[in-house]
Phi, psi and omega in degrees: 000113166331161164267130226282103168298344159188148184328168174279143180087330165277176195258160169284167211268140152273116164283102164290116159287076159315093168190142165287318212262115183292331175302338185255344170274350172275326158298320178286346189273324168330300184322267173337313165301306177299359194252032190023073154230173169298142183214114167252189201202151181218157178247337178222154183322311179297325178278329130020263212292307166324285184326318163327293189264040169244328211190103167289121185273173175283353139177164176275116134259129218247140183261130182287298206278094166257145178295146176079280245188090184325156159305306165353259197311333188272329155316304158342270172314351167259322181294327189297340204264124164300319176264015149239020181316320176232014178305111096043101122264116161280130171265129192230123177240176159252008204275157170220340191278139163005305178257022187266290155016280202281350197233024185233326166297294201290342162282006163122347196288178193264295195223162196206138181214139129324141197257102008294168157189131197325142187291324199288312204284298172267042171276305211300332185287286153007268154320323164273345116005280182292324190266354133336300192261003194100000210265325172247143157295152169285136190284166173235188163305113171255129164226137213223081179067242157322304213286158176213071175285109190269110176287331174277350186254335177050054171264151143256101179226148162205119174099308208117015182282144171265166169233166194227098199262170138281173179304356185245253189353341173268311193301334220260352190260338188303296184342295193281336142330313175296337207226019182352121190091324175285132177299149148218127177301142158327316187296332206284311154323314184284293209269016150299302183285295150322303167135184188245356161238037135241141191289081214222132190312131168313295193331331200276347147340275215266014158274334174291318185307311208297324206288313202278003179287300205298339187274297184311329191248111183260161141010066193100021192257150160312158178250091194296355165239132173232125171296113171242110174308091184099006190253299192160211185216187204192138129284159206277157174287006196205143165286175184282000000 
């Protein structure tokens, strides 16, 4: 399941994508999209800068080198405008030195991350972002008998145990966490967890279930999900 990009009842964050180079603006919009959020997309500064004043997005990820009209400038020229005055910018360069930085912070950007770069690191810089200006709610603490799942720390614990989940097993466990008790058929799962435009077998439901038992249930621990035979799986709502 993509990360709930806003709350029930907000509209999802609009991203202004900035970028020339198309494979990598076509991977950040794969990106975004999958973490539900909305992508609008500019190839140059100037067009940039139009979108802006067609639709103010919820931030900018902004390219320094750009054709016509530097990431720089476009950023200037955005800090300068009373109704983008605080908008959310990331600056994303191939620039690596120090004062490229340091002189990308002092025109007004929010956060400046370098090329390459991990995909995870700037969703989480994103997101904290966004939850900064208000465009996301702040995520909190789910807690389930034992269990203690932290969404912004992307913690796991039960009993005060930490746990060592992989990344489908953490959506699957957030998932079941949300819904204490409740049954869900594989399809229900698959397009929770996964999304509903990935293609991925029900069986692979239950390689996961399996995976995420052996991580939850240590040694003497109750086996807190439960297999409803023809139906789908569950935590259980009570202990046994």
């Amino acid at each position: 399941m993509p990360d709930t990009a806003a709350a029930p009842g907000m509209a999802k964050p609009t991203i202004l994508i900035v970028e020339d180079e198309v494979p990598l603006l076509t991977l950040l919009r794969y990106n975004l999209e999958k973490q539900g959020f909305r992508v609008d997309e500019a190839g140059d500064g100037e067009e940039a800068l139009l979108r802006v004043a067609e639709g103010r997005p919820d931030l900018v990820l902004l390219d320094w080198m750009l054709p016509a009209i530097s990431g720089i400038e476009v950023c200037r020229q955005l800090r300068r405008r009373p109704g983008t005055r605080d908008l959310p910018i990331i600056m994303v360069t191939a620039r690596t030195e120090d004062q490229d930085a340091v002189r990308a912070l002092d025109t007004g950007a929010d956060d400046y991350i370098s090329k390459p770069f991990a995909m995870d690191s700037l969703m989480a810089r994103i997101r904290a972002l966004l939850r900064r200006s208000g465009a996301i709610a702040t995520r909190g603490v789910l807690s389930w008998r034992d269990l203690t799942l932290d969404q912004d720390a992307h913690r796991v614990s039960r009993a005060g145990r930490p746990l060592h989940l992989g990344p489908t097993e953490y959506r699957l466990l957030e998932f079941l966490m949300q819904h204490p008790g409740r049954v869900f058929s594989r399809e229900q799962v698959l397009d929770a967890v996964w999304g509903r435009d990935i293609h991925v077998e029900p069986r692979t439901v239950d390689v996961h279930i399996r995976r995420l038992r052996k991580a939850v249930n240590g040694p003497g621990d109750e086996d807190v999900i439960r297999t409803v035979r023809s139906a789908g799986y569950a935590l259980d709502s009570e202990p046994g």
